[in-house]
C-alpha positions as CSV (number, residue, x, y, z in Angstrom):
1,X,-12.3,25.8,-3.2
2,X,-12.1,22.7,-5.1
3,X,-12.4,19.6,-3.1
4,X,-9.9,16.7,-2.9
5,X,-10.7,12.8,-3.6
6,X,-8.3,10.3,-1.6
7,X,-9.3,7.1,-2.6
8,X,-8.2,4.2,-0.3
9,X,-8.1,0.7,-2.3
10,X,-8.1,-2.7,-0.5
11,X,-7.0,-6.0,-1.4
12,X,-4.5,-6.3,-4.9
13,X,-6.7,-7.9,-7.5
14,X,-7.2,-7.4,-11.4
15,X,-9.6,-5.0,-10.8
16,X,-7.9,-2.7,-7.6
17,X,-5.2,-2.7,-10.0
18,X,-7.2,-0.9,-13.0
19,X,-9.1,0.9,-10.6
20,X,-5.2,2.6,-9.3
21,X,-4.2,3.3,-13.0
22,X,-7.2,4.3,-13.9
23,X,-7.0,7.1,-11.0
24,X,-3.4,7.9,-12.3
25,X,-4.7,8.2,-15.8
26,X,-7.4,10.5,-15.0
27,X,-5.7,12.7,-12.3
28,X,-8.5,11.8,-9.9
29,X,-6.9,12.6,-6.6
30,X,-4.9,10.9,-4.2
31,X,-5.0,6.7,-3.1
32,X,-3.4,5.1,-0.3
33,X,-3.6,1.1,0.5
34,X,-5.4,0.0,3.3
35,X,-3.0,-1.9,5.7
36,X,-3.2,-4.9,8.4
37,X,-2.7,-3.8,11.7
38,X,1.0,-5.6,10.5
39,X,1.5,-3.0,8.1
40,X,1.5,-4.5,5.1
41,X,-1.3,-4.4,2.2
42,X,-4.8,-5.9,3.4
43,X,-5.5,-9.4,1.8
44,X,-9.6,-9.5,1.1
45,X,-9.7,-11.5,4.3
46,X,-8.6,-8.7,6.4
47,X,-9.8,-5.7,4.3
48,X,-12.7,-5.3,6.8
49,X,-10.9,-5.8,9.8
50,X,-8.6,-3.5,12.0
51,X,-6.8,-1.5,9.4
52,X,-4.6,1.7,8.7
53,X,-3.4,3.2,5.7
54,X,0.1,3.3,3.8
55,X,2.3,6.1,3.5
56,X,0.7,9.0,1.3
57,X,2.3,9.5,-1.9
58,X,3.5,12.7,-3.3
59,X,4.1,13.7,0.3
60,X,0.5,14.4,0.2
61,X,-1.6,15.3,3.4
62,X,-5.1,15.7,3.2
63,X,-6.4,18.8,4.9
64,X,-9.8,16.6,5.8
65,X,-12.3,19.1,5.9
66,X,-11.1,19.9,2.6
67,X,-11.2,15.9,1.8
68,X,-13.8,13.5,-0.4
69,X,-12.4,10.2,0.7
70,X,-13.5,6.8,-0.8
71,X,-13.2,3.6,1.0
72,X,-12.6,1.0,-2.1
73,X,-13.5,-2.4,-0.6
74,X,-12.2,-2.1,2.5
75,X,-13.0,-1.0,6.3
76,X,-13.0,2.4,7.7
77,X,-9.0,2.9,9.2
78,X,-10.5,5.5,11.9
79,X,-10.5,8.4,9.7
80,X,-11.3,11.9,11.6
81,X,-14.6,12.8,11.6
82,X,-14.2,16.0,10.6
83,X,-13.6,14.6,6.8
84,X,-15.5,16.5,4.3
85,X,-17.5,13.0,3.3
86,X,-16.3,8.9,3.6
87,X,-18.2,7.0,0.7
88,X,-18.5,3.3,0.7
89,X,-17.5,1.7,-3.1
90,X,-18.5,-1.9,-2.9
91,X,-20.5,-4.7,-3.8
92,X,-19.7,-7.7,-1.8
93,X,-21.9,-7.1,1.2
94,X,-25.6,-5.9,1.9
95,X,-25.9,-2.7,1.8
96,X,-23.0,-1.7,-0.9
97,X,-24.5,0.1,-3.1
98,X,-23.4,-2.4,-6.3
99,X,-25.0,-5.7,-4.1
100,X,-27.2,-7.7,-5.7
101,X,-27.3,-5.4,-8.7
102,X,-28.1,-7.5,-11.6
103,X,-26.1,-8.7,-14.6
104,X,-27.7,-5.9,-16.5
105,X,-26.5,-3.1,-14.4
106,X,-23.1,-4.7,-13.9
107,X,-21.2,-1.8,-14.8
108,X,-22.7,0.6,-12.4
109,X,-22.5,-2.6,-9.6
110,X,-18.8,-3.0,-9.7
111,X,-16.4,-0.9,-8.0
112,X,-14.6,0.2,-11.1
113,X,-18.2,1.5,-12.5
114,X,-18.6,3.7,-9.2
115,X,-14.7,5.0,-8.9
116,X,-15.3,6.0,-12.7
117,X,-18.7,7.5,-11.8
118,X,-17.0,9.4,-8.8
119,X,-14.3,10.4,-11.1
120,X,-16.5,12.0,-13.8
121,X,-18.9,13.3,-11.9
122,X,-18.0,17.0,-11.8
123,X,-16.7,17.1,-15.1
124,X,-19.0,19.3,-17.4
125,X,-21.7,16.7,-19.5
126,X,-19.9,17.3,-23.3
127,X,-16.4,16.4,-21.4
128,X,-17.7,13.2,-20.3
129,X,-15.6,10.2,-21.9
130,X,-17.4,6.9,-21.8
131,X,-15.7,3.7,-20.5
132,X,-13.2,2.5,-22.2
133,X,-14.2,-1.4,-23.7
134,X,-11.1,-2.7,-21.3
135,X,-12.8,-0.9,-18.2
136,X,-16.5,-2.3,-19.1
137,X,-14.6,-6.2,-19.5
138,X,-12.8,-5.7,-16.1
139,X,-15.9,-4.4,-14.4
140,X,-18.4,-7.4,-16.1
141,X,-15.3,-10.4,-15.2
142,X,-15.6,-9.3,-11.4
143,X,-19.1,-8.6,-10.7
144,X,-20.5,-11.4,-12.8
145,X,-18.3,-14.1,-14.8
146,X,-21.0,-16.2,-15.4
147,X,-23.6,-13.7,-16.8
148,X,-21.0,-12.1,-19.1
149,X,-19.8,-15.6,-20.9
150,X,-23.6,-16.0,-21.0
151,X,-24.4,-12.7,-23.2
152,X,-26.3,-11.2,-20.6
153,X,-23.7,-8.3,-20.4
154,X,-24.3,-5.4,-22.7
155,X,-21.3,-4.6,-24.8
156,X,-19.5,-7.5,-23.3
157,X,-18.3,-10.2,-26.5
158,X,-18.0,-13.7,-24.4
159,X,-15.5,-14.7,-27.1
160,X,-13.2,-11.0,-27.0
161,X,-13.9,-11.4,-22.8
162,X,-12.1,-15.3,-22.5
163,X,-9.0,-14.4,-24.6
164,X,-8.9,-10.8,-23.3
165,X,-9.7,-12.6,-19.5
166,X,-6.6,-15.1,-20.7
167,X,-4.3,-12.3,-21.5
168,X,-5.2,-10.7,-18.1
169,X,-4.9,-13.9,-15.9
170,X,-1.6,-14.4,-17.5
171,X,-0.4,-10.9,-17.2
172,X,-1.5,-10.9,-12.9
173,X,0.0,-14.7,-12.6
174,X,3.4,-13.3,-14.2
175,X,2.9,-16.7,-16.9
176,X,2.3,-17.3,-20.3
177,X,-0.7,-16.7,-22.3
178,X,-0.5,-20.3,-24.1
179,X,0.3,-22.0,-20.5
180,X,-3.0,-20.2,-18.9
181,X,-4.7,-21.2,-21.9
182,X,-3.6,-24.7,-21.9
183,X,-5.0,-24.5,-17.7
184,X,-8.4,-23.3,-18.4
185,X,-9.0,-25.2,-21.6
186,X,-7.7,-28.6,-19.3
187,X,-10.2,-27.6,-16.8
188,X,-13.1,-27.7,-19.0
189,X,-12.7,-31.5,-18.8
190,X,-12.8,-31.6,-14.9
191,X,-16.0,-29.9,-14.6
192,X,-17.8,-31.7,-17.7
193,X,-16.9,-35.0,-15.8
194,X,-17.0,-34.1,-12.3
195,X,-19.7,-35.2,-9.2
196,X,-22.4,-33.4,-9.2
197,X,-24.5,-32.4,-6.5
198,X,-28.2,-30.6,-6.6
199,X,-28.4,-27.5,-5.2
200,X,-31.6,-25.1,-5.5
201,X,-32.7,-28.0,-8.5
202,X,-29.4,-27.2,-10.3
203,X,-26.4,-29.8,-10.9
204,X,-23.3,-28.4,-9.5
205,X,-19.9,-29.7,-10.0
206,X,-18.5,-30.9,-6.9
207,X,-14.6,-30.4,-7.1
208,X,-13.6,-30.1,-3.8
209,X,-11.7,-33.3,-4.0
210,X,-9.4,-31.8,-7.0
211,X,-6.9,-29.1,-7.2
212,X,-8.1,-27.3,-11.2
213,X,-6.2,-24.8,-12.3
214,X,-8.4,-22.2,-14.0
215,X,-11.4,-23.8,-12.4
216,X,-13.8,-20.6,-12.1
217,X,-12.6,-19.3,-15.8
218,X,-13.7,-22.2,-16.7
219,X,-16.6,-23.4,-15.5
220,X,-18.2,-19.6,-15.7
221,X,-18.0,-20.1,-19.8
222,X,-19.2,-23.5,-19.7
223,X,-22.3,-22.1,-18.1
224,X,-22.1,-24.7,-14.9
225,X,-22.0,-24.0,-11.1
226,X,-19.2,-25.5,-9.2
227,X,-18.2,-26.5,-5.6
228,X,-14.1,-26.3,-4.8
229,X,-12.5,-26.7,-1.8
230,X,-9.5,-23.5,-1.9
231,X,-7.0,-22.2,0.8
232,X,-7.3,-18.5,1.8
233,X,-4.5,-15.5,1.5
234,X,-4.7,-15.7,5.3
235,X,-4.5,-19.7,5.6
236,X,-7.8,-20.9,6.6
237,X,-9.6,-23.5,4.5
238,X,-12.7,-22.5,2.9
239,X,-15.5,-24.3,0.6
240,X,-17.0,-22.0,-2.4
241,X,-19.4,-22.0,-4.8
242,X,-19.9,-20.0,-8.2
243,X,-21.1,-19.7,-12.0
244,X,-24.4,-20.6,-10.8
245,X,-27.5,-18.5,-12.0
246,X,-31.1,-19.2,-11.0
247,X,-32.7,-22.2,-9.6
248,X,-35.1,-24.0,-11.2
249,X,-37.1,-23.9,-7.2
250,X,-39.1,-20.7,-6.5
251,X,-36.4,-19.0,-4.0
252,X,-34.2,-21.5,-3.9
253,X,-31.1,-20.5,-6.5
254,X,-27.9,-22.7,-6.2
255,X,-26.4,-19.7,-4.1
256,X,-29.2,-19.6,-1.4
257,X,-29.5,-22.9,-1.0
258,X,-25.5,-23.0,-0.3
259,X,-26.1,-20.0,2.4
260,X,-28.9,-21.5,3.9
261,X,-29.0,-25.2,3.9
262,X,-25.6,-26.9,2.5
263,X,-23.3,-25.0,3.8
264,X,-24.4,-24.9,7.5
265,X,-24.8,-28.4,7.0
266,X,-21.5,-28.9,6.5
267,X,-20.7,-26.8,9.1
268,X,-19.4,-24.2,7.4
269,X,-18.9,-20.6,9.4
270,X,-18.2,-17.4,8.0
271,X,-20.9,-17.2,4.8
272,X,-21.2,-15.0,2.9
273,X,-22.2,-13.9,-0.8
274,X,-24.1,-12.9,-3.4
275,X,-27.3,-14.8,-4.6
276,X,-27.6,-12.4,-7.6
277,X,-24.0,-12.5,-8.8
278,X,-23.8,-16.4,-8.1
279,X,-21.0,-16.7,-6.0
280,X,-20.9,-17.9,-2.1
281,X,-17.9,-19.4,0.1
282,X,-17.9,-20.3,3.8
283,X,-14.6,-21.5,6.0
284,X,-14.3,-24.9,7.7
């Protein structure tokens, strides 16, 4: 008997949301969201915590023993046991199997790489489709900004990624593609001319002072590392750091040097991230 997938996605982002349609288009199985103990749809700060799932659709009950089910970043909601398998897709923590992949293998790293791997897995080799360019852009954007406007993303064109990352920011913000535009290209600006601080031997803007609009797009296609200052989906006040690569010390990249020194320094709780993608953010 053919088994069934139930794919439960976490937090709403760009990506969860291609990762749903892209279930849909492909008749992969069944999804349900992963809920706050509330109810309502997980926000990334509580995707790990204490959650449940939302309402099947299609009136759709898994008989578990029956059941492949796939925890898209997000914590295990006390499923039974007796579920045929629970597989992790991820790549923000250790041990996910897409952390601290490399820019090179960022399509298998992200979490759209592995749904689509999951997906296509039992399908015979001559029915296999390969990614669609859309897919391999959405996949590159979220695992490693930075790399990808740097060319170190095969099949990724840094110039087709920032207007096609434009039209997409536009699109999830529910604004207009010249006003997003007008945003990031404004933000190039702030982090040419903002503070910088040396972290790991590399110059990093420091723009926790200033709100900037489009701040990551930007500064991930200028090729520079920043520092901002940003307020959670739950509240709480955290400091992050991204679009750094390596440092020019042996071990000590712009990221690691955040985890280890600056941020507890500046008493920072709650780190986490990704040396090898180049992002890191800790609460005050």
């Amino acid at each position: 008997m053919k088994k069934n997938k139930l794919f439960i996605l976490g937090a709403e982002d760009p990506e969860m949301v291609a990762i749903q349609q892209l279930i849909m288009k492909m008749d992969a199985g069944e999804f349900v969201y992963a809920c706050d103990p509330k109810g309502d749809r997980v926000i990334p700060s509580s995707a790990y915590g204490q959650t449940s799932i939302s309402e099947y659709k299609n009136n759709y009950e898994p008989i578990w023993e029956n059941t492949d089910v796939y925890l898209v970043e997000c914590g295990n909601p006390g499923l039974p046991s007796s579920c045929n398998s629970i597989t992790v897709i991820d790549h923000h923590h250790p041990g996910d199997s897409g952390y601290g992949k490399p820019p090179s293998k960022y399509w298998e790293a992200s979490s759209i790489g592995q749904v689509y791997s999951v997906i296509t897995s039992d399908q015979p080799e001559e029915e296999y489709l390969m990614p669609e360019e859309e897919y391999l852009m959405i996949a590159a954007a979220d695992h490693c900004l930075a790399a990808a406007y740097a060319g170190q993303c095969q099949d990724i064109d840094p110039m087709r990624l920032w207007c096609w990352r434009i039209i997409q920011r536009a699109d999830f913000q529910d604004r207009s593609y010249s006003e997003v535009r007008s945003d990031s290209e404004h933000a190039f600006w702030y982090v040419l001319h903002a503070p910088k601080i040396n972290l790991g031997g590399v110059e990093v803007a420091d723009l926790r002072a200033t709100f900037v609009p489009e701040l990551p797009e930007a500064a991930c296609y200028l090729g520079v590392g920043y520092l901002s200052a940003v307020i959670d989906r739950d509240g709480r006040q955290k400091v992050v750091i991204g679009g750094c690569g390596e440092g020019t010390q042996p071990g000590k990249s712009p990221v690691e040097t955040f985890l280890q020194e600056w941020g507890p320094a500046q008493g920072l709780t709650g780190l986490y991230g990704d040396p090898v993608r180049g992002f890191a953010g800790g609460y005050l």
